[in-house]
PDB file of N, CA, C and O in Angstrom, chain B, residues numbered from 101:
ATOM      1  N   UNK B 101     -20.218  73.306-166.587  1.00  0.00           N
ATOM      2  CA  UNK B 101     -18.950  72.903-166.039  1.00  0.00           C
ATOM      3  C   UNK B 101     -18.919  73.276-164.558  1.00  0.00           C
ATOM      4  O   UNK B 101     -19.441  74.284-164.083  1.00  0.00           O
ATOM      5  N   UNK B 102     -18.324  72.450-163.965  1.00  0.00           N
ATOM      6  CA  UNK B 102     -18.702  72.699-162.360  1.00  0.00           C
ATOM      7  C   UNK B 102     -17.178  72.594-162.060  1.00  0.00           C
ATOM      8  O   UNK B 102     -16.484  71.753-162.632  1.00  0.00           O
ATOM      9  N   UNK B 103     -16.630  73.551-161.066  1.00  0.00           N
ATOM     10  CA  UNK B 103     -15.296  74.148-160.346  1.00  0.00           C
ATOM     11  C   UNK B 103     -15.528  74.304-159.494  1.00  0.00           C
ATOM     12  O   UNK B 103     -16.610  74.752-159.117  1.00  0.00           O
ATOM     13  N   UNK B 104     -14.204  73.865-158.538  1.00  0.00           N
ATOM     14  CA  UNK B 104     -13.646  74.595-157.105  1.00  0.00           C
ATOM     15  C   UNK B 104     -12.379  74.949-157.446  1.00  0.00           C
ATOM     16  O   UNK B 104     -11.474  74.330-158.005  1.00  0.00           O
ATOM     17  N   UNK B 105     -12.499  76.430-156.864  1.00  0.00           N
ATOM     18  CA  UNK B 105     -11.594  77.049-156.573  1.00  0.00           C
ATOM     19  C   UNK B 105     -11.238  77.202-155.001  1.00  0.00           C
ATOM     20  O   UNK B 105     -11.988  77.537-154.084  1.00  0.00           O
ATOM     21  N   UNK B 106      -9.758  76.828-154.968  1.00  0.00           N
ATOM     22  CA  UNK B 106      -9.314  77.402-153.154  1.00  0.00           C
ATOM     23  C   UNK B 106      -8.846  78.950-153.278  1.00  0.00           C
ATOM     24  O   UNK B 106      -8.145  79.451-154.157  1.00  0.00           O
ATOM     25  N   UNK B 107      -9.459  79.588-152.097  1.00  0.00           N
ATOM     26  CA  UNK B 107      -9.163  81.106-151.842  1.00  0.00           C
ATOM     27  C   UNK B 107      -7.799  80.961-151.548  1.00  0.00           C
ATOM     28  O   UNK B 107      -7.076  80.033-151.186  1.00  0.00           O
ATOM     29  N   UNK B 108      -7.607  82.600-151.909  1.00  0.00           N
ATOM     30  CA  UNK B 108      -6.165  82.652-151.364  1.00  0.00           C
ATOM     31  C   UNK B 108      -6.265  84.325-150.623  1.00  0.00           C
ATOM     32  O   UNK B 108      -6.557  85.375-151.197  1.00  0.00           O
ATOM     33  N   UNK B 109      -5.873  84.082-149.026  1.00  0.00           N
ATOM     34  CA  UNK B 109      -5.588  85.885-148.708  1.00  0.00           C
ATOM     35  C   UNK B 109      -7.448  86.545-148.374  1.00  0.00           C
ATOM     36  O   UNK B 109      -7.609  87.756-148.218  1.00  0.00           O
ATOM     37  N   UNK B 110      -8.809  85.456-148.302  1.00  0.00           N
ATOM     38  CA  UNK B 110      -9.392  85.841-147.914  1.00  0.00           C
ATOM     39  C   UNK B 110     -10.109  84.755-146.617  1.00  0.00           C
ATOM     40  O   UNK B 110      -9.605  83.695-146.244  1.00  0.00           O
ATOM     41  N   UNK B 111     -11.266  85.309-146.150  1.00  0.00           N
ATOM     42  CA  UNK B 111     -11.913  84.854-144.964  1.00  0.00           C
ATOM     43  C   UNK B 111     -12.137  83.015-145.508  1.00  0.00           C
ATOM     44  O   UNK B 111     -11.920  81.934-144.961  1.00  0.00           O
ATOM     45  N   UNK B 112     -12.807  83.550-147.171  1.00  0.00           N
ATOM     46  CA  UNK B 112     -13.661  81.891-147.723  1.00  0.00           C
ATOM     47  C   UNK B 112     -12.368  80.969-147.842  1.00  0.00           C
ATOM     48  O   UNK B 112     -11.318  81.581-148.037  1.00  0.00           O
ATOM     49  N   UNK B 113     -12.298  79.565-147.750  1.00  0.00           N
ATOM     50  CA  UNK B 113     -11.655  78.766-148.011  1.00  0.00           C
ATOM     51  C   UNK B 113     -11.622  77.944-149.552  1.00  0.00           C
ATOM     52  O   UNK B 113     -10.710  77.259-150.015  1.00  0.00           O
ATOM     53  N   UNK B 114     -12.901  78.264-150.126  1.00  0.00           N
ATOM     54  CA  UNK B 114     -13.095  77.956-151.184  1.00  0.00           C
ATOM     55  C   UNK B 114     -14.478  78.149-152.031  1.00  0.00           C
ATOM     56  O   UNK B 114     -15.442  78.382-151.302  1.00  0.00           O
ATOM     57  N   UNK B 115     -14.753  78.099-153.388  1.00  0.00           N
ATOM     58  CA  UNK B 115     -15.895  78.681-154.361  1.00  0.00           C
ATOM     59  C   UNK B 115     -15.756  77.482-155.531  1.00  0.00           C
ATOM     60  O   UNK B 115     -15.067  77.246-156.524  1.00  0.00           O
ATOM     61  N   UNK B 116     -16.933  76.838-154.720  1.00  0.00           N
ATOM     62  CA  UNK B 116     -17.925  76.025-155.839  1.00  0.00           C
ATOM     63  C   UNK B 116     -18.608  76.731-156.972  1.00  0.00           C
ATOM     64  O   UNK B 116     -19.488  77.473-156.536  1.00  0.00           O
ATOM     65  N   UNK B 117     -18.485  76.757-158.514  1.00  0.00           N
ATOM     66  CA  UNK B 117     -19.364  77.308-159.029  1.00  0.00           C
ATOM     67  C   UNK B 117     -19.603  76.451-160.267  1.00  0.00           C
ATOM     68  O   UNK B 117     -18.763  75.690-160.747  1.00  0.00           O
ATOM     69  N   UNK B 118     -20.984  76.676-160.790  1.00  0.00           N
ATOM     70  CA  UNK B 118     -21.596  75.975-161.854  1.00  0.00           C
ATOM     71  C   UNK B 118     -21.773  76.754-162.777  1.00  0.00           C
ATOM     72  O   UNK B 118     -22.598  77.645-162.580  1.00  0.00           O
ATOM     73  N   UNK B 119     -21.035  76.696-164.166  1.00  0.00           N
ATOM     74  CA  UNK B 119     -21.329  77.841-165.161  1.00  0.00           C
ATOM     75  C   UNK B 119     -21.957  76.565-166.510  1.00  0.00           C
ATOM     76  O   UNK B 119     -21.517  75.424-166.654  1.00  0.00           O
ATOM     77  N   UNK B 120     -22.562  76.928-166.957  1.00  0.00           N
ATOM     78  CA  UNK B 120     -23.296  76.574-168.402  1.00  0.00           C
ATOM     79  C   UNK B 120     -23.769  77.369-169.485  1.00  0.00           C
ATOM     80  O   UNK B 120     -24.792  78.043-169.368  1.00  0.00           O
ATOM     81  N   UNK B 121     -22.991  77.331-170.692  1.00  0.00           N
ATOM     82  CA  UNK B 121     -23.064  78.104-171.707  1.00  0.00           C
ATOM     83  C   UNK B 121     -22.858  79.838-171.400  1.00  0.00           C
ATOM     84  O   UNK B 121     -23.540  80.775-171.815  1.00  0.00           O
ATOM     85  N   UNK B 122     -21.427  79.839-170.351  1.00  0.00           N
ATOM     86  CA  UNK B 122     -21.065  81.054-170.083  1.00  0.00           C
ATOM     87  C   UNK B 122     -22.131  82.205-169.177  1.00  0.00           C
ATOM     88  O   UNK B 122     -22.116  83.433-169.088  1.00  0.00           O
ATOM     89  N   UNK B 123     -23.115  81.024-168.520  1.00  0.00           N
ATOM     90  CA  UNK B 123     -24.419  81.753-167.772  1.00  0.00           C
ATOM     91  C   UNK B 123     -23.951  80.753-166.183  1.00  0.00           C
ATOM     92  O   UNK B 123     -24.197  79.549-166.111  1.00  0.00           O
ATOM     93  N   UNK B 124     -23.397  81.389-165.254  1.00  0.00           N
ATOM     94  CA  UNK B 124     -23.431  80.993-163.465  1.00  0.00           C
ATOM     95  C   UNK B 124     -24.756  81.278-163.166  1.00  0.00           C
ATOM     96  O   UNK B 124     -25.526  82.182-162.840  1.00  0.00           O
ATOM     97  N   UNK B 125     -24.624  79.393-163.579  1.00  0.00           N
ATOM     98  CA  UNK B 125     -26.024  78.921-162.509  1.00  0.00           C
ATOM     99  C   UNK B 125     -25.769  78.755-161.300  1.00  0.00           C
ATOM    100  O   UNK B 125     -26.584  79.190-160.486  1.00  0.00           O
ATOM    101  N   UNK B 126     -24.454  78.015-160.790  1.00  0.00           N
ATOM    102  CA  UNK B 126     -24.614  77.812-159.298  1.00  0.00           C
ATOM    103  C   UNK B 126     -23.084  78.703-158.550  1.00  0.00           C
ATOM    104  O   UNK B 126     -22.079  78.701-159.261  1.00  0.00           O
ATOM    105  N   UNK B 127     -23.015  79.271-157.436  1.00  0.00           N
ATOM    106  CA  UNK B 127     -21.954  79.769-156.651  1.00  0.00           C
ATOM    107  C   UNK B 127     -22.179  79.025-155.261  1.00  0.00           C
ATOM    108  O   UNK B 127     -23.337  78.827-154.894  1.00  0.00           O
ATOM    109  N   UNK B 128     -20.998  78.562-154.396  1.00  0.00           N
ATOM    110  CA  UNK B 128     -21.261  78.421-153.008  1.00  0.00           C
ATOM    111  C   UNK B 128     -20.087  78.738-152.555  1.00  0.00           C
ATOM    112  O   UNK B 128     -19.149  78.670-153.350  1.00  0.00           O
ATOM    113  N   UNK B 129     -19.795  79.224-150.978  1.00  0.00           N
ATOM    114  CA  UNK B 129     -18.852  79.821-151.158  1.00  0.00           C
ATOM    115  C   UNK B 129     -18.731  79.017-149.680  1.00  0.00           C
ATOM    116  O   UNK B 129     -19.770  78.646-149.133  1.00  0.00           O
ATOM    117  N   UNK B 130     -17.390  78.759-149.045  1.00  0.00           N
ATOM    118  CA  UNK B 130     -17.366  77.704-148.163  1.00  0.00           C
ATOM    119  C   UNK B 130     -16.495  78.461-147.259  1.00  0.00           C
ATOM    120  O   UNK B 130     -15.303  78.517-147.562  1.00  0.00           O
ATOM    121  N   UNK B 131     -16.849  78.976-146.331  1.00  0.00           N
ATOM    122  CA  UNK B 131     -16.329  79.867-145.236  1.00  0.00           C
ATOM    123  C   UNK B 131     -16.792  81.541-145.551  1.00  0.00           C
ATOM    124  O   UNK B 131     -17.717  81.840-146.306  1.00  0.00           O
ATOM    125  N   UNK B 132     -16.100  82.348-144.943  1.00  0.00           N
ATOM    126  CA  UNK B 132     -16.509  83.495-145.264  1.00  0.00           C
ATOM    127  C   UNK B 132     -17.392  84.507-144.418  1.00  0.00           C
ATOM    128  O   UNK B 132     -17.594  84.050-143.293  1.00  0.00           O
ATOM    129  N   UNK B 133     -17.913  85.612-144.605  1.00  0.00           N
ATOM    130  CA  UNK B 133     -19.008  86.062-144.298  1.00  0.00           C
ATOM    131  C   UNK B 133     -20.123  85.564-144.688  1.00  0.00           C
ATOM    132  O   UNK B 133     -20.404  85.678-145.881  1.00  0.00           O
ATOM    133  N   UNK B 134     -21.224  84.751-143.609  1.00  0.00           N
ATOM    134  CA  UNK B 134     -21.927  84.564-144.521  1.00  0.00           C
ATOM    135  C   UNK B 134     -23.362  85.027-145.567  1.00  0.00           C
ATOM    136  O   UNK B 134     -24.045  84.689-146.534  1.00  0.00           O
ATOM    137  N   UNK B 135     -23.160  86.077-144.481  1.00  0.00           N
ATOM    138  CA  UNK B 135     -24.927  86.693-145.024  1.00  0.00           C
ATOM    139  C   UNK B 135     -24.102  87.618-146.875  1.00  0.00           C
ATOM    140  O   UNK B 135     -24.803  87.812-147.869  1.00  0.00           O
ATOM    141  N   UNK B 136     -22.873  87.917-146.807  1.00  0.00           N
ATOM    142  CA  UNK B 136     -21.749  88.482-147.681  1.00  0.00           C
ATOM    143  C   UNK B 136     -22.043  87.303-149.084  1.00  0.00           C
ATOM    144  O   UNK B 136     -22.577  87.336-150.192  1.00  0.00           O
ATOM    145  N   UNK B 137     -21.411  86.440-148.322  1.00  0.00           N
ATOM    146  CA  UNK B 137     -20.875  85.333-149.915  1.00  0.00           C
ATOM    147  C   UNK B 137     -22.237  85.144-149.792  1.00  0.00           C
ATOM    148  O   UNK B 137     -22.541  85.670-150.862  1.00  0.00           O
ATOM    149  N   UNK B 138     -23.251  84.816-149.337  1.00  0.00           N
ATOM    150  CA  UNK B 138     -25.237  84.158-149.620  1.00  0.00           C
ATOM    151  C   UNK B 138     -25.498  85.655-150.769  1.00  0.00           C
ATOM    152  O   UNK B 138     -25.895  85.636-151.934  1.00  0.00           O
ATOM    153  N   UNK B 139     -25.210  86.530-150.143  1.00  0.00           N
ATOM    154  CA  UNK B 139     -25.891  87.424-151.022  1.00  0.00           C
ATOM    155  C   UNK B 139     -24.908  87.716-152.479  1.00  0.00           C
ATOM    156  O   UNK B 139     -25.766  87.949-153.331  1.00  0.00           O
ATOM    157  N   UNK B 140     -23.813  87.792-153.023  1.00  0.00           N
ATOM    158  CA  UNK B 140     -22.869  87.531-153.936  1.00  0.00           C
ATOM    159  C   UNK B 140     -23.418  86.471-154.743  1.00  0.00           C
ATOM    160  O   UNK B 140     -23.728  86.775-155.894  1.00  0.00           O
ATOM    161  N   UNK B 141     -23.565  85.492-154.427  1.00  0.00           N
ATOM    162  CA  UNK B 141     -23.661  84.143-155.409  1.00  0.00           C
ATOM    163  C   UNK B 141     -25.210  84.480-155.414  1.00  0.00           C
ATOM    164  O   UNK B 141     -25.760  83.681-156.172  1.00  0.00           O
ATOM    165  N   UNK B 142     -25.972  85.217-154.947  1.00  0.00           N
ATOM    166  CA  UNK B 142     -27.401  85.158-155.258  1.00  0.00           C
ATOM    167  C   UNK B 142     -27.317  86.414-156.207  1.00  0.00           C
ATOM    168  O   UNK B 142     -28.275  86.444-156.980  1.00  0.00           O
ATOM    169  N   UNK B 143     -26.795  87.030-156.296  1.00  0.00           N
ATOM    170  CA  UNK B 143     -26.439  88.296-157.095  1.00  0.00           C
ATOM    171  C   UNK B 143     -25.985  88.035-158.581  1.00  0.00           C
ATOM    172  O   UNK B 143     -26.195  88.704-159.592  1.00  0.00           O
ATOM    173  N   UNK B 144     -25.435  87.092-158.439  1.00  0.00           N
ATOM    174  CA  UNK B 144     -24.191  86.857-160.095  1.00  0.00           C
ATOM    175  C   UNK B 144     -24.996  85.715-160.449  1.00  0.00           C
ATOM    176  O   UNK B 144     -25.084  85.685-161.677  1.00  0.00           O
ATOM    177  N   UNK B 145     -25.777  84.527-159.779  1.00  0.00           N
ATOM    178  CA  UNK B 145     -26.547  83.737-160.484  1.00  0.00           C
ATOM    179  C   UNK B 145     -27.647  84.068-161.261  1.00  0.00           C
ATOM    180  O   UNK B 145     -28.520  84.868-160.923  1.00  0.00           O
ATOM    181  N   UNK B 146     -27.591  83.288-162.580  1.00  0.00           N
ATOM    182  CA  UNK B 146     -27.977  83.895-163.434  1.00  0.00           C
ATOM    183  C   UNK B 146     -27.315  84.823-164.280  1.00  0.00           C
ATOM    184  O   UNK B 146     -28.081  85.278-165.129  1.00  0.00           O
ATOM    185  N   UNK B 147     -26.058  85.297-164.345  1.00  0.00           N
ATOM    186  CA  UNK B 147     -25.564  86.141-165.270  1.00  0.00           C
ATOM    187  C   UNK B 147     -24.202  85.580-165.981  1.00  0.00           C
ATOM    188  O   UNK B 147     -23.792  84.447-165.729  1.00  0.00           O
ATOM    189  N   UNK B 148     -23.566  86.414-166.842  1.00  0.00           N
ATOM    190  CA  UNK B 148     -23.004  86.170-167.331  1.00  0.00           C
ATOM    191  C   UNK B 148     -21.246  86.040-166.662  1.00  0.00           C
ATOM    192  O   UNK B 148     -21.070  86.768-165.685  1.00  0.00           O
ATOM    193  N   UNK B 149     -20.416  85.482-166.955  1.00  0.00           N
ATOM    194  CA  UNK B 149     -19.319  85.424-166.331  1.00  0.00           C
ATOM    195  C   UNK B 149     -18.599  86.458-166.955  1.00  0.00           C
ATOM    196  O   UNK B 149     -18.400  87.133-165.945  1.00  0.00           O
ATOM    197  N   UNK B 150     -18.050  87.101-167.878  1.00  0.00           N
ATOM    198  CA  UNK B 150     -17.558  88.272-168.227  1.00  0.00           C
ATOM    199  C   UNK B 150     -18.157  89.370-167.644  1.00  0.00           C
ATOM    200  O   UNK B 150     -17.455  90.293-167.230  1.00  0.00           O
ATOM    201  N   UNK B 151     -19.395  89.397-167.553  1.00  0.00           N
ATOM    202  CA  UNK B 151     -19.883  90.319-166.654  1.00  0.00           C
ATOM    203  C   UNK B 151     -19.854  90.758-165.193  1.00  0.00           C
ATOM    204  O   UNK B 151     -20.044  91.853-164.666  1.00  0.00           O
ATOM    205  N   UNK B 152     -19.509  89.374-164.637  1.00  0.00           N
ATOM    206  CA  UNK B 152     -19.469  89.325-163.277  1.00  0.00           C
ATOM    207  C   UNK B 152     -17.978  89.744-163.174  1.00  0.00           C
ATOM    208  O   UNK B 152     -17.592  90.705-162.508  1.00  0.00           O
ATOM    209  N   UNK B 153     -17.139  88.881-163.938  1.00  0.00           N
ATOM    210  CA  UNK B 153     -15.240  89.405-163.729  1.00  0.00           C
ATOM    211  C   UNK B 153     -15.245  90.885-163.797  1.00  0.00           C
ATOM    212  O   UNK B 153     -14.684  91.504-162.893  1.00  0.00           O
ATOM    213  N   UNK B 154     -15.850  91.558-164.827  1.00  0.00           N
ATOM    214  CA  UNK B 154     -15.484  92.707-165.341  1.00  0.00           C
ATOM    215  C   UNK B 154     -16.437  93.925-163.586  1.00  0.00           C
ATOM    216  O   UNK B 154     -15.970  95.002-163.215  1.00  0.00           O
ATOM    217  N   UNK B 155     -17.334  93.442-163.132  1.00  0.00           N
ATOM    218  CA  UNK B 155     -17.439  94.282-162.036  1.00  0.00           C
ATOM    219  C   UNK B 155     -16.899  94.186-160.223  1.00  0.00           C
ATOM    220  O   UNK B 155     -16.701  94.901-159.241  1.00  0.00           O
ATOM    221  N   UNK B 156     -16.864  92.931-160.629  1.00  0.00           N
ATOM    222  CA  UNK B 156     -15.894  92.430-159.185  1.00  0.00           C
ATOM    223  C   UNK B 156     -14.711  92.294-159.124  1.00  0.00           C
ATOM    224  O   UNK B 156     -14.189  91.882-158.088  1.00  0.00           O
ATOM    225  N   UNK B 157     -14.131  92.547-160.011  1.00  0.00           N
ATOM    226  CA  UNK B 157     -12.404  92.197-160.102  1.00  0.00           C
ATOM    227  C   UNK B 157     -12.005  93.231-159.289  1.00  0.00           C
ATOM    228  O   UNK B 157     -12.685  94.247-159.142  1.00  0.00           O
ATOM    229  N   UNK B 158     -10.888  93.030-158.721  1.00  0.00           N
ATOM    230  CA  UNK B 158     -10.362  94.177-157.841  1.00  0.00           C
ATOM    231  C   UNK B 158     -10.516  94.764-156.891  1.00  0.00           C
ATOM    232  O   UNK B 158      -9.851  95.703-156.453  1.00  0.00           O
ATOM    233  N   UNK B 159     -12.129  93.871-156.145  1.00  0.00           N
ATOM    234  CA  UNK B 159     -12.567  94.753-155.132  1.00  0.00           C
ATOM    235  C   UNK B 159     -11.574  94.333-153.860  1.00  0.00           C
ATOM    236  O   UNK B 159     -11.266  93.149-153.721  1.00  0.00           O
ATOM    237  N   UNK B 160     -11.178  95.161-153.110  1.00  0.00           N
ATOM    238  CA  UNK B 160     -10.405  95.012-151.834  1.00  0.00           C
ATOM    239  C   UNK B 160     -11.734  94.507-150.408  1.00  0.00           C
ATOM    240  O   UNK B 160     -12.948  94.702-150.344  1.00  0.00           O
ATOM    241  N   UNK B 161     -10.768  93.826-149.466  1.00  0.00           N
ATOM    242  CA  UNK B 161     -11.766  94.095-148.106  1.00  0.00           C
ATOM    243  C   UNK B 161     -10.621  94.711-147.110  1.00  0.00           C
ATOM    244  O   UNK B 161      -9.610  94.163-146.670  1.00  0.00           O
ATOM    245  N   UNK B 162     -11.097  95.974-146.912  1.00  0.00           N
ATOM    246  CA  UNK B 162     -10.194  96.129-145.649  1.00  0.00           C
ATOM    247  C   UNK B 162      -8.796  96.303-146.129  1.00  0.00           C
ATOM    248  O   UNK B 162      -8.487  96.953-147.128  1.00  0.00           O
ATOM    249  N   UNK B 163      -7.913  95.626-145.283  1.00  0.00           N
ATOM    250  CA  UNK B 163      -6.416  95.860-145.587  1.00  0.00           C
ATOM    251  C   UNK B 163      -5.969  94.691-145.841  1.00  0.00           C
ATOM    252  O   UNK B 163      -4.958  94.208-145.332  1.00  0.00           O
ATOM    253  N   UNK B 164      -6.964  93.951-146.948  1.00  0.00           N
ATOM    254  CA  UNK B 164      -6.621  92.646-148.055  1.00  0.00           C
ATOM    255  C   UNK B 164      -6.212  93.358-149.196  1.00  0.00           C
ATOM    256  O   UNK B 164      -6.799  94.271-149.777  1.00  0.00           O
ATOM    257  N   UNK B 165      -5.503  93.008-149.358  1.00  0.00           N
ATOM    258  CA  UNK B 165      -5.466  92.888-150.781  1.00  0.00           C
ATOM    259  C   UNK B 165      -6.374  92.259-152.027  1.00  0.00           C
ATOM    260  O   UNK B 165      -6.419  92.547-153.223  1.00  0.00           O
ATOM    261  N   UNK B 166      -7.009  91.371-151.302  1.00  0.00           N
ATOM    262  CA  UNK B 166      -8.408  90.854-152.431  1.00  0.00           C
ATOM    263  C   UNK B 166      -9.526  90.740-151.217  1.00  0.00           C
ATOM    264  O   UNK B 166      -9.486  91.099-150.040  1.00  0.00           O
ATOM    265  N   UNK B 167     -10.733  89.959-152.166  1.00  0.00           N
ATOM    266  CA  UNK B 167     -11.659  90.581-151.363  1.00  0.00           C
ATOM    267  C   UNK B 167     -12.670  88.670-152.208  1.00  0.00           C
ATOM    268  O   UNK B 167     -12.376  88.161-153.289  1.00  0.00           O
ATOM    269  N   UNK B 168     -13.616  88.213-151.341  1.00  0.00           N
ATOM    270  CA  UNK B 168     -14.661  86.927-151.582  1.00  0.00           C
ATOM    271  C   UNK B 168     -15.133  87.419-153.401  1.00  0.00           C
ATOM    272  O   UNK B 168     -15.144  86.664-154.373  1.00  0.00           O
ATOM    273  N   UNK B 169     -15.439  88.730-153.370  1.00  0.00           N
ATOM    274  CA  UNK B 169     -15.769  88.886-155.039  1.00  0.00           C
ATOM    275  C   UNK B 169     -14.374  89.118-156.014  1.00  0.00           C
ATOM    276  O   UNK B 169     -14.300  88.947-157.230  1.00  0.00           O
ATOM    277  N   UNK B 170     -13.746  89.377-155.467  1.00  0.00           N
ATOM    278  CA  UNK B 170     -12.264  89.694-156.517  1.00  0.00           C
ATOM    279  C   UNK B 170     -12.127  88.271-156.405  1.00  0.00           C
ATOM    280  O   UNK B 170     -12.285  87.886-157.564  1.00  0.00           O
ATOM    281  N   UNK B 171     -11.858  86.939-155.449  1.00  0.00           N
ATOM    282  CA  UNK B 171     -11.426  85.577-155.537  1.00  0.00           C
ATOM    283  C   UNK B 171     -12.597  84.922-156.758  1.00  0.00           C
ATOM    284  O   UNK B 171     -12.197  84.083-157.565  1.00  0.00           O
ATOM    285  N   UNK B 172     -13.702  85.292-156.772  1.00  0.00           N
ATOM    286  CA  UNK B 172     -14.581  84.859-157.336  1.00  0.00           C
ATOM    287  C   UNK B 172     -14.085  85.033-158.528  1.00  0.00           C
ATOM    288  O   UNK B 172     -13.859  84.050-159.232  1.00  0.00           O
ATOM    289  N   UNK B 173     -13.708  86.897-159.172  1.00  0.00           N
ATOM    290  CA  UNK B 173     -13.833  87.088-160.223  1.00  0.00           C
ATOM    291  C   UNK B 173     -11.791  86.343-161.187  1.00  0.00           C
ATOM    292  O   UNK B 173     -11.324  86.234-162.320  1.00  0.00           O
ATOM    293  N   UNK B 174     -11.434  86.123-160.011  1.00  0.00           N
ATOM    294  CA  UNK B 174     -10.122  85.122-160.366  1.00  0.00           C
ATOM    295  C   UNK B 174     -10.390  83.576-160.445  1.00  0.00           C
ATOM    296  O   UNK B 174      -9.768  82.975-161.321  1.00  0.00           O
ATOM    297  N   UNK B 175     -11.285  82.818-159.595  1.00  0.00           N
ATOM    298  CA  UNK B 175     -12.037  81.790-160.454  1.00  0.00           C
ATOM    299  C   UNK B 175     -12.428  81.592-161.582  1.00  0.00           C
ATOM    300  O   UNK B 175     -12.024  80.765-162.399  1.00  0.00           O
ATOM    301  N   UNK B 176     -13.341  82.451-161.679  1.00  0.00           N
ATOM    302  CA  UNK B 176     -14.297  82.284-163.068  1.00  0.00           C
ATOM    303  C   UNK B 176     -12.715  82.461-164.224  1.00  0.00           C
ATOM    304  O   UNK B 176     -12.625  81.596-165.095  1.00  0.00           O
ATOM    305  N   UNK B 177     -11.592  83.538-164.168  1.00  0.00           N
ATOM    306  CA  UNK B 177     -10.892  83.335-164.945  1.00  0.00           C
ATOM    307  C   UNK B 177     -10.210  82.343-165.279  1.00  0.00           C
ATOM    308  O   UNK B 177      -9.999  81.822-166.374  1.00  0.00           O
ATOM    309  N   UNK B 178      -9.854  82.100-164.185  1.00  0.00           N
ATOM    310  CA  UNK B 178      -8.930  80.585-164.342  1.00  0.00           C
ATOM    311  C   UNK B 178      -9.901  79.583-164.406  1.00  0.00           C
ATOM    312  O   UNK B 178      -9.440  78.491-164.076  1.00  0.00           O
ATOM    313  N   UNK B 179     -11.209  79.566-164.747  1.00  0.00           N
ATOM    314  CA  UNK B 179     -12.130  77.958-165.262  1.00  0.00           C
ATOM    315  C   UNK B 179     -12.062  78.676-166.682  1.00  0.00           C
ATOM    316  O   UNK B 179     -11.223  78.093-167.368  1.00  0.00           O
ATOM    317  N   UNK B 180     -12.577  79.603-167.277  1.00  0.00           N
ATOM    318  CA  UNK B 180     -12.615  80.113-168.255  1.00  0.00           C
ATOM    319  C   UNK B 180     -11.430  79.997-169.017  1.00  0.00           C
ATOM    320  O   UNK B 180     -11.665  79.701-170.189  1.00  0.00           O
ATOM    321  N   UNK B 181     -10.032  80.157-168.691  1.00  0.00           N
ATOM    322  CA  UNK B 181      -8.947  79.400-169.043  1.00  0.00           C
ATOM    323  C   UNK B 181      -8.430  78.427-169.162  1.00  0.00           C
ATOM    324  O   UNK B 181      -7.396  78.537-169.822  1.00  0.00           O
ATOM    325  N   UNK B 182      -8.752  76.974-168.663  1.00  0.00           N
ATOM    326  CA  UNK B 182      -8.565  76.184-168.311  1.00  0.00           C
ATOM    327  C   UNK B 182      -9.551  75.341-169.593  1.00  0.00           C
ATOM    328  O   UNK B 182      -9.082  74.291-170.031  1.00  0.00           O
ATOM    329  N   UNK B 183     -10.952  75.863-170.173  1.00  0.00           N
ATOM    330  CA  UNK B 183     -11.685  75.577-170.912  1.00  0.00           C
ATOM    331  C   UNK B 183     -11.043  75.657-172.293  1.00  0.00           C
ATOM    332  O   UNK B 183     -11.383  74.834-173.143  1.00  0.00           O
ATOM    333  N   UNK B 184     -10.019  76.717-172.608  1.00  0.00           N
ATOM    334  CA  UNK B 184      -9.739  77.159-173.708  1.00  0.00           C
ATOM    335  C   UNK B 184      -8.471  76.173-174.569  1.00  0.00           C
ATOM    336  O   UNK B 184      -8.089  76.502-175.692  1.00  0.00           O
TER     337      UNK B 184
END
């Protein structure tokens, strides 16, 4: 299943991702830091999406309130919801 999500409250504008059989094959992340979001989506590809929510959720940047991996790990929820 392939999603975009629009950021909200960070640098990225938005997160392409490709999940199949609950395994993120693809992430791209469209604004942002980029050597940050390149290395993130090279990090979580290949794994599982509960896995990835359950360690990135919540991370802050700075004096955000969310952070390119917390938006991520609010994607994957809301495709994961959206499936159900």
């Amino acid at each position: 299943m392939k999603y975009t999500y629009k950021t909200k409250g960070v640098c990225s504008r938005s997160i392409e991702i490709d999940v199949e059989d609950g395994i993120i094959k693809k992430v791209k992340f469209d604004g942002g830091c980029n050597g940050n979001t390149k290395g993130i989506a090279a990090l979580v590809e290949g794994c599982r999406v509960d896995d990835v929510i359950k360690r990135v959720k919540g991370i802050k940047c700075g004096m955000k309130n969310s952070s390119c991996p917390d938006q991520l790990a609010t994607a994957l929820e809301e495709m994961m919801a959206s499936q159900a």
